[in-house]
Backbone as a chain_set.jsonl record, in Angstrom:
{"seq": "XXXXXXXXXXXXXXXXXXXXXXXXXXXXXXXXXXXXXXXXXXXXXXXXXXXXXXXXXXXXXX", "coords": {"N": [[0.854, -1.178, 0.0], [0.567, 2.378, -0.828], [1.673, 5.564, 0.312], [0.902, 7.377, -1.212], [-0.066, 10.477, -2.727], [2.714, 13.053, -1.519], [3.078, 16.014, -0.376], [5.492, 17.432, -0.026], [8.71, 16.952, 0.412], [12.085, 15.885, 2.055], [13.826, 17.07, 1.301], [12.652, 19.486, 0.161], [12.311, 21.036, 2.529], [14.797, 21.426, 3.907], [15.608, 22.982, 1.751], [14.366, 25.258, 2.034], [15.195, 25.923, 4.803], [18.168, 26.387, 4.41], [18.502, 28.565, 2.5], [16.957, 30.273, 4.179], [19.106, 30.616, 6.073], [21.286, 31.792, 3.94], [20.37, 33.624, 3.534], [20.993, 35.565, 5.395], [20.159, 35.145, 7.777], [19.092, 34.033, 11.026], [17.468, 30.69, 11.765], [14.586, 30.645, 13.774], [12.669, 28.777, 14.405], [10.948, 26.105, 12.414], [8.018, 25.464, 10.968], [5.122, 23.155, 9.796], [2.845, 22.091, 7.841], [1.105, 19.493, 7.382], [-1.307, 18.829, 5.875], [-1.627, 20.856, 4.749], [0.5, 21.169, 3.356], [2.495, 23.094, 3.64], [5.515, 24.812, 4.624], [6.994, 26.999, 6.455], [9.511, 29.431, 7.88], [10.605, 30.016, 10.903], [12.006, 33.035, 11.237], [15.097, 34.27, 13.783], [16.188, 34.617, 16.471], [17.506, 31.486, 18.136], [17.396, 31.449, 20.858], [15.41, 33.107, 22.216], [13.613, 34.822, 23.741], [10.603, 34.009, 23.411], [10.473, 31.744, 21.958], [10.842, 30.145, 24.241], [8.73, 30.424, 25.496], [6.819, 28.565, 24.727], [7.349, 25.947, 25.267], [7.691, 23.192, 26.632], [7.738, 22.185, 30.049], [8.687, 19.798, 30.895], [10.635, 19.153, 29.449], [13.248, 20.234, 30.454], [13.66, 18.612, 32.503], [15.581, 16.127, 34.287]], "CA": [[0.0, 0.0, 0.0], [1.698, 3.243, -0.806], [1.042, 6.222, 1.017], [-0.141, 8.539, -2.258], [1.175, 11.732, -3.218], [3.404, 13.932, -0.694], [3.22, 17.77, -0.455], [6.764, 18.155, -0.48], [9.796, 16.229, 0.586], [12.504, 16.206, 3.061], [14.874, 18.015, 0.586], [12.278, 21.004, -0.231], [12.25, 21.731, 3.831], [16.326, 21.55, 3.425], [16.263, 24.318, 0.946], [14.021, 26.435, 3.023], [16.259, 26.393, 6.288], [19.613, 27.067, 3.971], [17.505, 29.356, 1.89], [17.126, 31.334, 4.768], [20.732, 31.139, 6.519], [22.188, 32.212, 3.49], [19.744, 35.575, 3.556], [21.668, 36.149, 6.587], [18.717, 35.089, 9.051], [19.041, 32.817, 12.047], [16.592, 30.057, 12.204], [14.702, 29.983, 15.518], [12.045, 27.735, 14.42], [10.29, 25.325, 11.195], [6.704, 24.677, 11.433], [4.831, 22.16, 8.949], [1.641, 21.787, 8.086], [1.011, 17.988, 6.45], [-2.504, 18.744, 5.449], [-1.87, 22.23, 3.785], [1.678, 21.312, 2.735], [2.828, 24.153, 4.21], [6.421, 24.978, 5.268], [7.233, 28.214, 7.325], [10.637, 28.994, 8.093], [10.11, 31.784, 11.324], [13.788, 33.591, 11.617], [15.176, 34.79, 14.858], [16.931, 33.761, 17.474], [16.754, 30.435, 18.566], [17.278, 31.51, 22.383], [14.805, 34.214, 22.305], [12.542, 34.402, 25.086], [9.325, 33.798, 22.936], [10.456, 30.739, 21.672], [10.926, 29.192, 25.387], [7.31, 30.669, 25.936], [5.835, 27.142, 24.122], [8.73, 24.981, 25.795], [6.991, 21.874, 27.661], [8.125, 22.368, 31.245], [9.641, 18.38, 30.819], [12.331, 19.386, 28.708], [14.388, 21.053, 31.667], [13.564, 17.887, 33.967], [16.646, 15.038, 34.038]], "C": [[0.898, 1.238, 0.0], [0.786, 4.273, -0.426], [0.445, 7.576, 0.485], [0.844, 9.919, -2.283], [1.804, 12.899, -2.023], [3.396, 15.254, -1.407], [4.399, 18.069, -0.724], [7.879, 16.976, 0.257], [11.021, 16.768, 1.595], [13.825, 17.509, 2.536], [14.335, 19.455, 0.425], [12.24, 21.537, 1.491], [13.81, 21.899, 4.242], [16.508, 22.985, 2.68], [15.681, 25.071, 1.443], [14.851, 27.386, 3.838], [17.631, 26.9, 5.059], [19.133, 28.426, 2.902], [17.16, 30.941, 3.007], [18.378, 31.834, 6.191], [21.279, 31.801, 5.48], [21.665, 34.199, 3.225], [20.428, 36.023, 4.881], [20.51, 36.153, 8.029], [19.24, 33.776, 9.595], [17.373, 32.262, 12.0], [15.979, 30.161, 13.562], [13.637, 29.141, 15.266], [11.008, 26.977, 12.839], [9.215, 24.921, 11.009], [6.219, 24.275, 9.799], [3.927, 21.828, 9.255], [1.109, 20.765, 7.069], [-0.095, 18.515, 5.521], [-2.541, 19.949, 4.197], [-0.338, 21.561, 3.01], [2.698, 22.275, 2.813], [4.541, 24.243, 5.215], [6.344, 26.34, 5.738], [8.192, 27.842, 8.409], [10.39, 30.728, 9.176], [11.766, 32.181, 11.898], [13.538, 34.41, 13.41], [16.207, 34.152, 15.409], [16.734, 32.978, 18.243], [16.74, 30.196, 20.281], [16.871, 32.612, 22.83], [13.801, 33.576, 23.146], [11.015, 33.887, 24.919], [9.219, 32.231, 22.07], [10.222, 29.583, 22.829], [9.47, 29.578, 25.939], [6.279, 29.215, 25.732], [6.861, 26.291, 24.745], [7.836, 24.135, 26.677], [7.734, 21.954, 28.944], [9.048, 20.825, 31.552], [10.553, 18.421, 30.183], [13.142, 19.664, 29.392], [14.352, 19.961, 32.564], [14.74, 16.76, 33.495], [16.346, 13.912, 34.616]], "O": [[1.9, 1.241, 0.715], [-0.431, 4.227, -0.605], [-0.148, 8.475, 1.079], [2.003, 10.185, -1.966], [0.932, 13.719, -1.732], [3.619, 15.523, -2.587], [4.608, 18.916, -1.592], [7.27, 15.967, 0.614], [10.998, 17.949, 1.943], [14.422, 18.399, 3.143], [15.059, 20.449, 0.483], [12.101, 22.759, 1.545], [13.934, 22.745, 5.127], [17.327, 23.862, 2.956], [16.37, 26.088, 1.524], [15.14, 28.583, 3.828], [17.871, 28.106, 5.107], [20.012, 29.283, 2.818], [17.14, 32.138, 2.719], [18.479, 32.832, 6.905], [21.997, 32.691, 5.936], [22.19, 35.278, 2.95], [20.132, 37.162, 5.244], [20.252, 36.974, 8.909], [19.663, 32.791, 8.988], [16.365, 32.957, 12.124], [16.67, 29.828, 14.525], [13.566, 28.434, 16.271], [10.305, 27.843, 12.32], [9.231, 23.707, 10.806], [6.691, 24.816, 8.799], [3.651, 21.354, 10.357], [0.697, 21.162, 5.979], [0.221, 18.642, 4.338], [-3.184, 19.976, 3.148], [-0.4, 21.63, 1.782], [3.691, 22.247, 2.086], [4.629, 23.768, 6.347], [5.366, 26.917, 5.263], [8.199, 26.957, 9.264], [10.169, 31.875, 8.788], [12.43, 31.639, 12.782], [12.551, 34.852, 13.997], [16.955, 33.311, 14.911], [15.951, 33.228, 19.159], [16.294, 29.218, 20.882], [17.521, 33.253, 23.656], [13.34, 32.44, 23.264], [10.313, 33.472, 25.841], [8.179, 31.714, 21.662], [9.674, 28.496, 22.641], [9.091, 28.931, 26.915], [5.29, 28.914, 26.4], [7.139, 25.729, 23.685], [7.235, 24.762, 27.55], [8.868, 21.595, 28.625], [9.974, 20.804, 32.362], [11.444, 17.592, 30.366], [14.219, 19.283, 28.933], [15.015, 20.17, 33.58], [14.793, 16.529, 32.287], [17.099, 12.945, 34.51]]}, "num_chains": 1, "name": "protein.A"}
């Protein structure tokens, strides 16, 4: 059974992220939306305080 036609591939979310390092933008995060097909590449800094705002409180636990 094959799983039918894909939105996009692991290579077109590859050229995104370097796509937007080489504009001189820090990644701080990649969101992906299966259903729409949808990449969105949101620049920043990836130890900006609005990123640790969505942070699962179990990530910091050992």
């Amino acid at each position: 059974m094959s799983r039918g036609a894909q939105a996009f591939r692991q290579g077109d979310v590859t050229k995104a992220i370097k796509a937007t390092v080489n504009a001189g933008l820090p990644v701080q995060r990649v969101e992906i939306d299966m259903l729409a097909g949808k990449i969105v590449v949101i620049p920043g800094d990836p130890s900006d305080s609005a990123a640790t705002a969505d942070a699962n409180e179990w990530d910091t636990v050992k």
